[in-house]
Every structure is written in structure tokens, then in C-alpha cells.
C-alpha positions, 0 to 999 in steps of 0.5 A: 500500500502507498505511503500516506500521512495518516494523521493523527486527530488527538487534540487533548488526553481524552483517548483517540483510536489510531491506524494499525502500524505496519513495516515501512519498506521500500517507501510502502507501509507493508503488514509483517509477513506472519500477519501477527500483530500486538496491540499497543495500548494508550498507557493513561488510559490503558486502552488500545489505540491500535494494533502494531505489525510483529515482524520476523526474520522474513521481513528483515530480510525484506528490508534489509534487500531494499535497503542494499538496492537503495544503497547503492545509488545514495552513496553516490549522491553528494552529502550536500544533497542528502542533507537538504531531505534533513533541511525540509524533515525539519521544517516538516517535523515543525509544521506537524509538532503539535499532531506528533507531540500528542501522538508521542503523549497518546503511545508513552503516556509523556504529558504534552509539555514532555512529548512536546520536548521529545520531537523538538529534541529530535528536531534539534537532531535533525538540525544537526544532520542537516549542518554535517556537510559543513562540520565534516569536510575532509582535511587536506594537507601537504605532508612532505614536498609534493606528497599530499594526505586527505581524508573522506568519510565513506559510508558502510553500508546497510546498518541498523537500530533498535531504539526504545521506548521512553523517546519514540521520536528523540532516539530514532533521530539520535541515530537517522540523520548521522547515518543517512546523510554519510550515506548509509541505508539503515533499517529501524526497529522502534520499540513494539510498545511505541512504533508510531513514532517511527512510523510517522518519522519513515512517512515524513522523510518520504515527504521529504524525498528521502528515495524509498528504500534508504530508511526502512522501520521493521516493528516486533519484538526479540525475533525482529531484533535478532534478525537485523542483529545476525543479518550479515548484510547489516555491517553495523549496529546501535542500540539503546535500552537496558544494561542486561539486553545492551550488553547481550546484544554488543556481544551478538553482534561483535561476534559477527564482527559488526561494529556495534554500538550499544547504550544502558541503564544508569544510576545517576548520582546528584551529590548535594554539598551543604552549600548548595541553593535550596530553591534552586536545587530542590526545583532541579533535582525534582524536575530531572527525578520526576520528569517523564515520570523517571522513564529515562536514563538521565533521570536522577535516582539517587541524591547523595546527601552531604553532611547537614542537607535536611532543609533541601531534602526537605525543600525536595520533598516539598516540591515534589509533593506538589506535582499534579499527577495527570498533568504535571507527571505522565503516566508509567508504560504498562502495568507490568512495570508498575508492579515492578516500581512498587516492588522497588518501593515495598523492598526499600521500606522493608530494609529500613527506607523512610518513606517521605512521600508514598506514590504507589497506588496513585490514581488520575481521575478519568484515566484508569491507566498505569500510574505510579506518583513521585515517590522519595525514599531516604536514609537508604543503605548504599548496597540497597537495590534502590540505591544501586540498581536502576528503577526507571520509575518515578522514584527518588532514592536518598543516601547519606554520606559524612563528605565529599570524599565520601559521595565520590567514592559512592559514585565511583563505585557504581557500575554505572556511569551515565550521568552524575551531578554536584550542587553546589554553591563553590567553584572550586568545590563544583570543579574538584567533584566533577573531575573526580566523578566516573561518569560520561556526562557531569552536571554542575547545578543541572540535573540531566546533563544531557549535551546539546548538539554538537556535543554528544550523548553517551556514558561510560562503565556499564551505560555502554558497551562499544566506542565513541557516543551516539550523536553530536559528530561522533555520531557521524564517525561511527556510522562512517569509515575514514578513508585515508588518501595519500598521493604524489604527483611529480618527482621532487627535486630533494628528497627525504626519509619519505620519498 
């Protein structure tokens, strides 16, 4: 069937029915093979908004020989020209913000305001592949007399992308521009929970005059990801999710020598030192713990307290206490993770947690869908799961600690590294934890310290498996390969060790 728009008609929360999303392939909306389908549920009201393709290793494999046909003519167009389908992507993402923001909303439960931020984040990623051509010229120079060395970045070929659920727009675009504009074809698998995205990012490119077949989305769950993974055509592979399936998947495809990329969980420590600015602390630390209800990997988890900090936890707790939830605080994915979140509750209260603000059982009128309010736990134990293992829910962990010294050595001791961040009012306090900190991305005073374009996104330690980080430039370096070119022209009067 023919690629269409299909816009989606959402104005508000109230829950809106939507179209079954197939596979995209070859510029055509196509059913999985099997004909199997899973529903996806709107997670506010816990209904389903409609059915989603699960696909198998037929439909890779349909994909996968659409994106190597396609291949072969985009290497050849020049990086200004695929730039310019990025250039008109953007203005198109911008002329629909407001239908893909609620569709973001309606499929992940984010408020408005959170989706919003999603799709203008992924805009912002956009932006960034459309600007590559300038950034990414190769360098020229004459080594020794009348030899010259050069650098061009050619593309790999096919490659391939699992992203997750919590951004449906964002992560894809993390991924899409870097790769398309060097001049790869790429195959998608969005998550099964939130395909529409992916779907609807497929469509726009397609309006944007993307040729068909240079980005393809596969849906379906574990067969389809295993699928792009072993397929032998798909010469590279990025992933963000969990730790346990990042790690897998890094092995998997490594093994079948793929250069492979792939992001995890986190625990983010925020240390606050005694010195810190109550309002503005307590604001931050609550909008990075509670914003899109803690389903995030920069969400901070755990506040190390140092020495006398009551009256910020308490300013904290405050703050959090007055989140409406509904329209302040979206929803939790599905049930199966609400359950999981109160467990994470039950088993921090039962070892000795104090419970400074209950969100289990949480209940938004008139959506009877899946929710967890903000919950803050504190005077937990450093080996407790809670304080060390990733929740990905609305649930902020407290663990106190004597000094400074003390909460860097906490955090080094993670195995995570995502991010990590210091309140603090001192300058040279702020610089002396930050450089201490084991973590990719370091906030002084900002909670999620997400890089802006071009600086780019990625942790260290057990948030990420591969080299190099996922966006900004080297972003575009992992989707490429350096071409090396040294060259000599005429013979030179004098000579030495290299001629």
C-alpha cells in the first residue's frame, strides 16, 4: 500500500483510536509477513489505540534487500544533497509538532509539555544532520614536498537500530540523520510498545524525498531484533535500552564482527554539598527525578546527601509533593512495570527506607491507566537495590554520606556511569567533584546533563558497551569509515626519509 500521512486527530488526553502500524519498506507501509500483530495500548488510559505489525526474520530480510538496492545509488549522491531531505524533515517535523507531540503523549503516556520536548529534541537532531556537510569536510594537507594526505568519510553500508521506548521520536533521530546523510541505508526497529513514532518519522522523510528504500522501520519484538542483529548484510549496529539486553546484544553482534554500538541503564548520582541553593536545587533535582515520570536514563535516582542537607531534602520533598499527577507527571508504560516500581518501593521500606512521600497506588481521575506518583525514599543503605540498581520509575532514592570524599567514592563505585551531578554553591568545590566523578556526562547545578548538539550523548562503565557516543559528530564517525588518501604527483627535486 502507498505511503500516506495518516494523521493523527488527538487534540487533548481524552483517548483517540489510531491506524494499525505496519513495516515501512521500500517507501510502502507493508503488514509483517506472519500477519501477527500486538496491540499497543494508550498507557493513561490503558486502552488500545491500535494494533502494531510483529515482524520476523522474513521481513528483515525484506528490508534489509531494499535497503542494499537503495544503497547503492545514495552513496553516490553528494552529502550536500542528502542533507537538504534533513533541511525540509525539519521544517516538516515543525509544521506537524503539535499532531506528533500528542501522538508521542497518546503511545508513552509523556504529558504534552514532555512529548512536546521529545520531537523538538529530535528536531534539534535533525538540525544537526542537516549542518554535517559543513562540520565534516575532509582535511587536506601537504605532508612532505609534493606528497599530499586527505581524508573522506565513506559510508558502510546497510546498518541498523533498535531504539526504545521512553523517546519514540528523540532516539530514532539520535541515530537517522548521522547515518543517512554519510550515506548509509539503515533499517529501524522502534520499540513494539511505541512504533508510531517511527512510523510517522519513515512517512515524513518520504515527504521529504528521502528515495524509498534508504530508511526502512521493521516493528516486533526479540525475533525482529535478532534478525537485523545476525543479518550479515547489516555491517553495523546501535542500540539503546537496558544494561542486561545492551550488553547481550554488543556481544551478538561483535561476534559477527559488526561494529556495534550499544547504550544502558544508569544510576545517576546528584551529590548535594551543604552549600548548595535550596530553591534552586530542590526545583532541579525534582524536575530531572520526576520528569517523564523517571522513564529515562538521565533521570536522577539517587541524591547523595552531604553532611547537614535536611532543609533541601526537605525543600525536595516539598516540591515534589506538589506535582499534579495527570498533568504535571505522565503516566508509567504498562502495568507490568508498575508492579515492578512498587516492588522497588515495598523492598526499600522493608530494609529500613523512610518513606517521605508514598506514590504507589496513585490514581488520575478519568484515566484508569498505569500510574505510579513521585515517590522519595531516604536514609537508604548504599548496597540497597534502590540505591544501586536502576528503577526507571518515578522514584527518588536518598543516601547519606559524612563528605565529599565520601559521595565520590559512592559514585565511583557504581557500575554505572551515565550521568552524575554536584550542587553546589563553590567553584572550586563544583570543579574538584566533577573531575573526580566516573561518569560520561557531569552536571554542575543541572540535573540531566544531557549535551546539546554538537556535543554528544553517551556514558561510560556499564551505560555502554562499544566506542565513541551516539550523536553530536561522533555520531557521524561511527556510522562512517575514514578513508585515508595519500598521493604524489611529480618527482621532487630533494628528497627525504619519505620519498
Amino acid at each position: 500500500m502507498p505511503a500516506t500521512r495518516l494523521p493523527f486527530s488527538a487534540k487533548s488526553y481524552d483517548f483517540v483510536e489510531y491506524a494499525s502500524c505496519h513495516n515501512f519498506i521500500g517507501g510502502e507501509l507493508r503488514p509483517a509477513a506472519s500477519g501477527e500483530t500486538l496491540a499497543v495500548e494508550n498507557p493513561r488510559h490503558a486502552k488500545v489505540m491500535g494494533k502494531v505489525a510483529m515482524s520476523g526474520a522474513a521481513d528483515v530480510a525484506a528490508a534489509v534487500a531494499s535497503a542494499t538496492a537503495a544503497f547503492a545509488k545514495w552513496r553516490t549522491v553528494p552529502v550536500k544533497e542528502r542533507a537538504q531531505v534533513f533541511h525540509r524533515l525539519k521544517s516538516l517535523m515543525e509544521r506537524d509538532l503539535a499532531e506528533l507531540a500528542w501522538l508521542v503523549s497518546h503511545e508513552n503516556g509523556k504529558t504534552y509539555a514532555e512529548a512536546e520536548a521529545d520531537v523538538l529534541k529530535g528536531i534539534e537532531c535533525v538540525e544537526f544532520g542537516a549542518s554535517l556537510p559543513s562540520l565534516v569536510g575532509g582535511a587536506k594537507l601537504e605532508v612532505s614536498r609534493g606528497v599530499t594526505c586527505e581524508v573522506s568519510y565513506e559510508p558502510l553500508g546497510v546498518v541498523g537500530g533498535v531504539t526504545p521506548f521512553n523517546f519514540p521520536v528523540m532516539v530514532p533521530l539520535w541515530m537517522l540523520p548521522q547515518a543517512v546523510v554519510g550515506g548509509n541505508a539503515f533499517v529501524l526497529k522502534p520499540s513494539e510498545q511505541v512504533p508510531y513514532g517511527a512510523m510517522k518519522i519513515a512517512l515524513l522523510l518520504r515527504e521529504a524525498g528521502l528515495p524509498d528504500g534508504v530508511v526502512n522501520v521493521v516493528n516486533g519484538g526479540r525475533p525482529a531484533v535478532e534478525a537485523v542483529v545476525d543479518h550479515k548484510d547489516v555491517v553495523a549496529f546501535a542500540f539503546v535500552g537496558s544494561t542486561t539486553v545492551a550488553k547481550a546484544l554488543y556481544a551478538r553482534a561483535a561476534a559477527h564482527g559488526k561494529r556495534v554500538l550499544c547504550l544502558g541503564s544508569a544510576k545517576n548520582h546528584l551529590i548535594i554539598a551543604p552549600d548548595a541553593d535550596v530553591e534552586m536545587t530542590a526545583q532541579n533535582v525534582v524536575a530531572s527525578s520526576f520528569g517523564c515520570a523517571g522513564q529515562r536514563c538521565m533521570a536522577s535516582s539517587l541524591v547523595v546527601a552531604v553532611g547537614d542537607v535536611d532543609r533541601i531534602i526537605e525543600a525536595i520533598a516539598a516540591h515534589a509533593r506538589r506535582i499534579q499527577l495527570g498533568a504535571g507527571m505522565g503516566s508509567i508504560i504498562n502495568e507490568a512495570s508498575v508492579l515492578r516500581i512498587s516492588r522497588a518501593i515495598d523492598q526499600a521500606e522493608a530494609g529500613g527506607a523512610k518513606v517521605l512521600l508514598d506514590g504507589r497506588g496513585a490514581k488520575v481521575a478519568g484515566a484508569p491507566g498505569y500510574w505510579v506518583g513521585p515517590t522519595v525514599l531516604d536514609h537508604l543503605r548504599p548496597e540497597m537495590p534502590a540505591a544501586c540498581e536502576e528503577i526507571f520509575g518515578p522514584v527518588l532514592s536518598i543516601v547519606r554520606v559524612p563528605t565529599l570524599e565520601a559521595a565520590i567514592t559512592l559514585q565511583n563505585s557504581s557500575r554505572y556511569g551515565n550521568g552524575a551531578a554536584v550542587y553546589t554553591s563553590s567553584g572550586a568545590v563544583a570543579r574538584h567533584v566533577a573531575a573526580k566523578l566516573t561518569a560520561g556526562m557531569v552536571g554542575i547545578n543541572v540535573g540531566v546533563p544531557v549535551p546539546r548538539e554538537p556535543f554528544s550523548f553517551g556514558g561510560w562503565k556499564d551505560s555502554k558497551f562499544g566506542h565513541g557516543d551516539i550523536t553530536g559528530l561522533d555520531g557521524f564517525r561511527f556510522w562512517t569509515a575514514p578513508r585515508k588518501l595519500t598521493s604524489k604527483w611529480e618527482l621532487q627535486p630533494d628528497a627525504n626519509w619519505m620519498s
